[in-house]
Each structure stands twice: as structure tokens, then as C-alpha cells.
N, C-alpha and C positions, 0 to 999 in steps of 0.2 A: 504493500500500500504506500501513495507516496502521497501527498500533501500538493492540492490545488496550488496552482503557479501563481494565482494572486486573489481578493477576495469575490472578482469579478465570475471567477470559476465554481464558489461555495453555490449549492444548487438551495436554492429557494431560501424562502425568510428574508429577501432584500431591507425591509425595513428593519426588522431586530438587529441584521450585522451594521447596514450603516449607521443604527445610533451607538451601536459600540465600536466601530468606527470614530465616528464624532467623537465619543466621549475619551478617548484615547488620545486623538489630537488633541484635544482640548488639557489634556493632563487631569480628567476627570473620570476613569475608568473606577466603580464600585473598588474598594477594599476586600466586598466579600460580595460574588458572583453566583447563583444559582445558572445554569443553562439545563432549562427542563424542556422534554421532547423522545417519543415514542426510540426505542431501540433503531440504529439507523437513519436517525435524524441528522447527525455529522455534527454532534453534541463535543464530540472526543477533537475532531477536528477543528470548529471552530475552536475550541480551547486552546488549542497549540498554536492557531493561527493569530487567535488575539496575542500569546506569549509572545511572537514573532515581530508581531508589529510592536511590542512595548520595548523588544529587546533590540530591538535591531540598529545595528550600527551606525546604519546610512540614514533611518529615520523619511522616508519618501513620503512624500503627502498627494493627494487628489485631489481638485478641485470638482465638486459635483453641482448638478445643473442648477441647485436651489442655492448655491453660494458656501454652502457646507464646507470646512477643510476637511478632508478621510484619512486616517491614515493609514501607512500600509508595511509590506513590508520585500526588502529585497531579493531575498531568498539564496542568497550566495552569499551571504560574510559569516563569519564564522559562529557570531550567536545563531544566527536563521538556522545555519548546516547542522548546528548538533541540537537545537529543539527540533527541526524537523526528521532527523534520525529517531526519533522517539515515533514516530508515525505507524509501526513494524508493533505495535503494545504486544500483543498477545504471543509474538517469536519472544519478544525481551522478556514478558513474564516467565512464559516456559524455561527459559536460557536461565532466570532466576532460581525457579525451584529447581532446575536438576541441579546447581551449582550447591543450593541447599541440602538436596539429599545429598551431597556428599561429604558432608560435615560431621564430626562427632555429633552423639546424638545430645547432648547437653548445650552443643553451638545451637544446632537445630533447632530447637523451641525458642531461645532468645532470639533467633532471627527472622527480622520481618521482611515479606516483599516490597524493594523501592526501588522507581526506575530515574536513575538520576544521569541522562544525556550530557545535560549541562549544567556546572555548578552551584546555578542562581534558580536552574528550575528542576523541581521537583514532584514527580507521579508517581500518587497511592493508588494503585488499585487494589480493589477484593483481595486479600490474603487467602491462598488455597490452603485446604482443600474446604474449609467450610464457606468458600465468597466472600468474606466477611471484612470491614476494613477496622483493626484492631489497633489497640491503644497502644502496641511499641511501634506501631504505623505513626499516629497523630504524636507521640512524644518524641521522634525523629522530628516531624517537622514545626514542634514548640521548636525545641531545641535549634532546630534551623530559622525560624524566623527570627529568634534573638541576636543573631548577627546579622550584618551590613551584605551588601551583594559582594562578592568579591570579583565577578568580572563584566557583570550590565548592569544598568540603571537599577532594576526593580528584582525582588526576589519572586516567584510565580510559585504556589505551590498547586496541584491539578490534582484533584479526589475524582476518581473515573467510575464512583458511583454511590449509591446513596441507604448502601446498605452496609450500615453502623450498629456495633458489638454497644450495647448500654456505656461501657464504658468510655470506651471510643467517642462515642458522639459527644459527650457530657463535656472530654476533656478538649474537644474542639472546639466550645464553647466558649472556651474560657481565650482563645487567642481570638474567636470572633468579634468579642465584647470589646477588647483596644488593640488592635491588627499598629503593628509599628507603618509609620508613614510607607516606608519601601514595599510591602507585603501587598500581593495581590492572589486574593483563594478563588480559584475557581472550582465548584463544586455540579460533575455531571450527574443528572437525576433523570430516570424515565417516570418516577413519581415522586412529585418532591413531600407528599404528605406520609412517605415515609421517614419522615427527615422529624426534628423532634422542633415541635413550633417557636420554641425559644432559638434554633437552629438560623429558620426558613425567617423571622421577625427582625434576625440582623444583617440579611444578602437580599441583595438586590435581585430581581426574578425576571428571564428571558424566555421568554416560550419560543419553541422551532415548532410551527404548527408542520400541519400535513400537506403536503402535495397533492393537485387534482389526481384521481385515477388514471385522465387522459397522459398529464402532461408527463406523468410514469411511463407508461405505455408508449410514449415518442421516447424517452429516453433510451428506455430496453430496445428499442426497437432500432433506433442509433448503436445501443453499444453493444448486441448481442442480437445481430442479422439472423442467425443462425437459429434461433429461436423460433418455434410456431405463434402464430399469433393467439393463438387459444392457451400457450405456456405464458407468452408475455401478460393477458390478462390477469392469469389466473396468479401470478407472480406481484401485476400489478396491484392488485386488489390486496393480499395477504401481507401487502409489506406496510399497511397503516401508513402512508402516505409518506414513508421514509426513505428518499432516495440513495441511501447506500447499504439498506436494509437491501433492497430492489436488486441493485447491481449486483451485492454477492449472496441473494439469495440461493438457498440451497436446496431443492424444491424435492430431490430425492431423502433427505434427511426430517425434512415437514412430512411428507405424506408418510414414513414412517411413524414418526412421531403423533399422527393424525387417525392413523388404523388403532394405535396403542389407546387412544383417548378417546375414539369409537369404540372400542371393544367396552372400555370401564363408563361409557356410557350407554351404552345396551346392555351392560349388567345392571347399572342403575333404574332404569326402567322398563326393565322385561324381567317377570317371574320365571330366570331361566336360572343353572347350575353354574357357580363361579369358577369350574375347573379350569378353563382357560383364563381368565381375569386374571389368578392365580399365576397359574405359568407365567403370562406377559408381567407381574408386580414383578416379578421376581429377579427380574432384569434391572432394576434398578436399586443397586448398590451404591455402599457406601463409596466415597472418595472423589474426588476431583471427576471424575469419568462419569459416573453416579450423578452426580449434581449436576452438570451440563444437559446430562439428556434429563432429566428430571423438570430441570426450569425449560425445557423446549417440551417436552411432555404439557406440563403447570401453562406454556403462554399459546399451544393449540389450544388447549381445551377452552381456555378464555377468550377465543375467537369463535370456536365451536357454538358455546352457550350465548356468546353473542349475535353468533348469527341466528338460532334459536329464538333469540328475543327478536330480533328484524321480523321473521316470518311470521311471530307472535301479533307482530304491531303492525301487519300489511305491508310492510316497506322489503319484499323479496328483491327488489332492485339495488336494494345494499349489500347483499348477501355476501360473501366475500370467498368463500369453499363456494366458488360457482361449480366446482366440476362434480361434487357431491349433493346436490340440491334437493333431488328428489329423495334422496336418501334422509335430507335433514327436513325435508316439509313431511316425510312420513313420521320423524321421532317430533315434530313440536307436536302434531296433530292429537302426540300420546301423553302431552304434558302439559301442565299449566301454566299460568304468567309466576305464581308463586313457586311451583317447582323450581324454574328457573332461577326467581330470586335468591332461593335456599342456596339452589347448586352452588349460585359464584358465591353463595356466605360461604358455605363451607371449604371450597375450591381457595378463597382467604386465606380459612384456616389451617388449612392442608402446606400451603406456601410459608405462612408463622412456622409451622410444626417443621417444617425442612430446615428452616433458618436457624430453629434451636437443636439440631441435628436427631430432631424423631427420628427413627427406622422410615426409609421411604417407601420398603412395599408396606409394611403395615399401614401406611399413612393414606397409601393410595386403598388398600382394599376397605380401609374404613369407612373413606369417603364413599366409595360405592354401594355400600353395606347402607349407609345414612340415609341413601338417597333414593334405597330400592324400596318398592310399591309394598304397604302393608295389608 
């Protein structure tokens, strides 16, 4: 993955990026940053891309048509080159943990994942194997914002998500409350009401809405010719209007994940035997591997029960599993508006329970158990 050559290339939200834009030029960028928006929004990237423009050597400005100054950034001097070398997250995470397991096992627990490109900027993401972004995470970076930048302007620290260990969050607080003048937090959330409201009351809050379904559809259809138009659809539609959800969507790993969360939904509402339910929980184990397919299990089904609700509400022209349609107008037809309410309640609480590291098949056959016709 490489990093848009300028901001002119970030796909959609024009208005959110040039007021952080402006507010950059202006030397008025928030202290503490939410940027909220659907998995795929280019959350991760406009992050690095704001770092770029604050860092950056040459300092390049835009004049835009309303009189606005932009600012931007060059992308070849050496702060640009090693914050945008961070762009690769999830190679550099991996490269972190095997680096971990190779430590005594006594290193091992005191060490936390941090991906530090460039001196001055610094990225927490999720700590494996429970996702979680944990309090020797957030006391590296107290610790780091109590000094000076040592080679740009401003110190940047990037939290690449918004799921916080009790402790963790509490003690981020405490540098949210008085951020030294140089400190800029950027905090990526696909929900920020996960975030603890004393959190969400001190960052300043940028929403990436969604892209039309069309203007998806010309994009894929631009970057991936190769495509059926009934795949680009079906692609377009599933990606909640996030164009880099879109691009690397992985449409064989969804439809498995989608038969998985069919099945523990036909168990849920048909008086049949869980034998097979059974077999497919069982597949999700504990560990780093475990939890990935788990949370893509946990965000089909939450597409599923929403499109459930569409066909509920007469609106089947939103349906987004168009290629499963008839399939899902026969299971609303077997449910109610309440059902469905239940489902995503507990589908909630299924997702808490994975977070405090429940047993995931028990968690998943419970759910199904809760939800089957008495």
C-alpha cells in the first residue's frame, strides 16, 4: 500500500480534508483528533497524510478557489519518506510480533506493539492477540509526549483504533486533559461511542461519510476491469461506502464468512439440530487467527440483520447481499421487527464477550441458542 501522491488523490470527504487542511495552514490543527468512519474509509491514511503535511520540510501551500490557504505536503524529504513508510501497518505489525515471539518469555509480556517510522511520530495499534490497545501502549506514549520533537516541528502520536483495555483509555485521558503545545493525537474510530465520553468531550470529531454506491462502482470498474459487473456491484454495495474497503475487498473470504453466519442464522430461526452450527463454532479459536475471522464473522452478520431490517421496512433497494436476496426475503418473512432488534442486542453482546476474551464458539452457539424459536 503506498500513500496518495497528494490530498487531491484522498477519494471523497473533500470538505472534512480541506478544513483540516485549512486548519493546518493556519497552525490551528485540534490537539486531540477523532477521525470517525466505516472500516475502509482511509481513516488510517488520512492520518499519516495530515502527519505529512505538519511534518514536512518544504511546508507547500495551495491556494483554493474560495481564497482558503491548504496545506500540503511534498512527499520526498525525509520526514514525508519515513511517515509515509508506515503506510505497509499491518506487514510492520506482523514484523513486530514475530520479532516478539522471539524474546524471553519475561521480555515478552512487558513488550508492547509500536510502530515508530519516524522519531517524532508514533503508531499504537490493537496489541495482538487480544486487539486491544493496552496501557504499556498509552505509557510509551505519556512518556513520549513529555519531550520536545527531536527532528520536526510537532510530535504526532496515531491510535489506529478505538478499542481500549479500561485501563488504557482512563490513562489517555489524562494527557488528553493538557496535550503539551507540540502534541498532536490522532485517534482512528469506526465507532467513536466506543471511546469513553470523557474521551470523545476532549477531540475534536471528523466524520468520512460514505460514498455513493455509483461512484464505487466507476471506481472498481476503473481499477479492476477484470471484474464482472455483477462482482463490482455486489462488492460495491458490501463495502458501506468505503472506498478502500472497495478496492481490497476480498469477496472470497466475505462469502465464506457469510455461509458461516447463514448457517448460525438458520439455526437461530428454524426448529432444526445444531450439529452443524456446532462443527462451523468450532472453527473459531482462540489467538490472533481466531479473532480476525471472528470480527469478519461478528461485521457479516451485522450486514446480514441489516439487510433483514431493509426488507422489514420495504426498502429491498438497499439490500446490500444482493446476490443472496431471495434467500434473505424468505428468512425476514420468518421473523419479526423485534427478532431482529434482539438479534443485533445480542450480536452487541457476543462482540463485548470476545473483547473480554469469552470462548468464541461458546459465545457464538449461545447466541444462536438465545435467539432460536421457543
Amino acid at each position: 500500500m503506498s500513500l496518495p501522491a497528494n490530498f487531491n488523490d484522498f477519494l471523497g470527504n473533500s470538505s472534512a480534508v480541506e478544513s483540516l487542511r485549512t486548519a493546518i495552514a493556519a497552525g490551528r490543527l485540534p490537539h486531540s483528533l477523532i477521525l470517525a468512519g466505516p472500516q475502509g474509509a482511509g481513516k488510517y491514511t488520512l492520518a499519516l497524510m495530515l502527519a505529512m503535511a505538519v511534518e514536512c520540510e518544504r511546508q507547500p501551500r495551495e491556494m483554493w478557489s474560495t481564497g482558503q490557504t491548504l496545506a500540503s505536503y511534498c512527499g520526498v524529504c525525509s520526514n514525508c519518506t519515513r511517515i509515509a513508510s508506515s503506510a505497509n501497518l499491518q506487514e510492520l505489525v506482523d514484523t513486530a510480533v514475530a520479532a516478539r515471539e522471539e524474546m524471553r518469555e519475561t521480555d515478552k509480556k512487558e513488550t508492547r506493539i509500536l510502530i515508530q517510522q519516524h522519531p517524532d511520530v508514533l503508531i499504537v495499534p490493537p496489541d495482538p492477540p487480544q486487539l486491544l490497545i493496552k496501557l504499556g501502549q498509552i505509557r510509551s506514549l505519556i512518556h513520549s509526549a513529555n519531550y520536545l520533537p527531536s527532528e520536526a516541528p510537532r510530535k504526532i502520536f496515531i491510535l489506529t483504533a478505538a478499542s481500549f483495555m479500561k485501563e488504557a483509555a482512563n490513562s489517555l485521558l489524562k494527557v488528553l486533559e493538557e496535550p503539551p503545545d507540540y502534541v498532536h493525537i490522532i485517534l482512528c474510530a469506526e465507532n467513536p461511542g466506543e471511546l469513553l465520553p470523557t474521551i470523545r468531550s476532549r477531540c475534536a470529531l471528523v466524520r468520512l461519510g460514505a460514498l455513493p454506491v455509483e461512484e464505487l462502482e466507476t471506481l472498481l470498474a476503473d481499477r479492476h476491469p477484470d471484474w464482472s459487473p455483477k462482482h463490482r456491484t455486489l462488492v460495491a454495495r458490501l463495502s458501506q461506502g468505503a472506498a478502500g474497503q472497495a478496492l481490497g475487498f476480498n469477496l472470497d473470504a466475505y462469502t465464506a464468512a457469510r455461509a458461516d453466519a447463514m448457517l448460525l442464522l438458520r439455526s437461530a430461526t428454524a426448529d432444526t439440530g445444531h450439529t452443524d452450527l456446532f462443527k462451523m463454532t468450532e472453527g473459531y479459536r482462540a489467538g490472533a487467527e481466531g479473532q480476525v475471522k471472528a470480527n469478519g464473522l461478528l461485521r457479516t452478520m451485522t450486514l446480514i440483520l441489516e439487510d433483514l431490517l431493509l426488507l422489514h421496512s420495504k426498502t429491498p433497494e438497499l439490500v446490500r447481499n444482493v446476490d443472496i436476496r431471495a434467500e434473505l426475503e424468505r428468512m425476514a418473512a420468518s421473523v419479526s421487527f423485534e427478532w431482529i432488534e434482539n438479534a443485533s442486542h445480542k450480536l452487541d453482546q457476543v462482540q463485548s464477550g470476545m473483547r473480554r476474551n469469552l470462548l468464541r464458539s461458546l459465545s457464538l452457539d449461545a447466541f444462536a441458542e438465545q435467539l432460536a424459536p421457543r
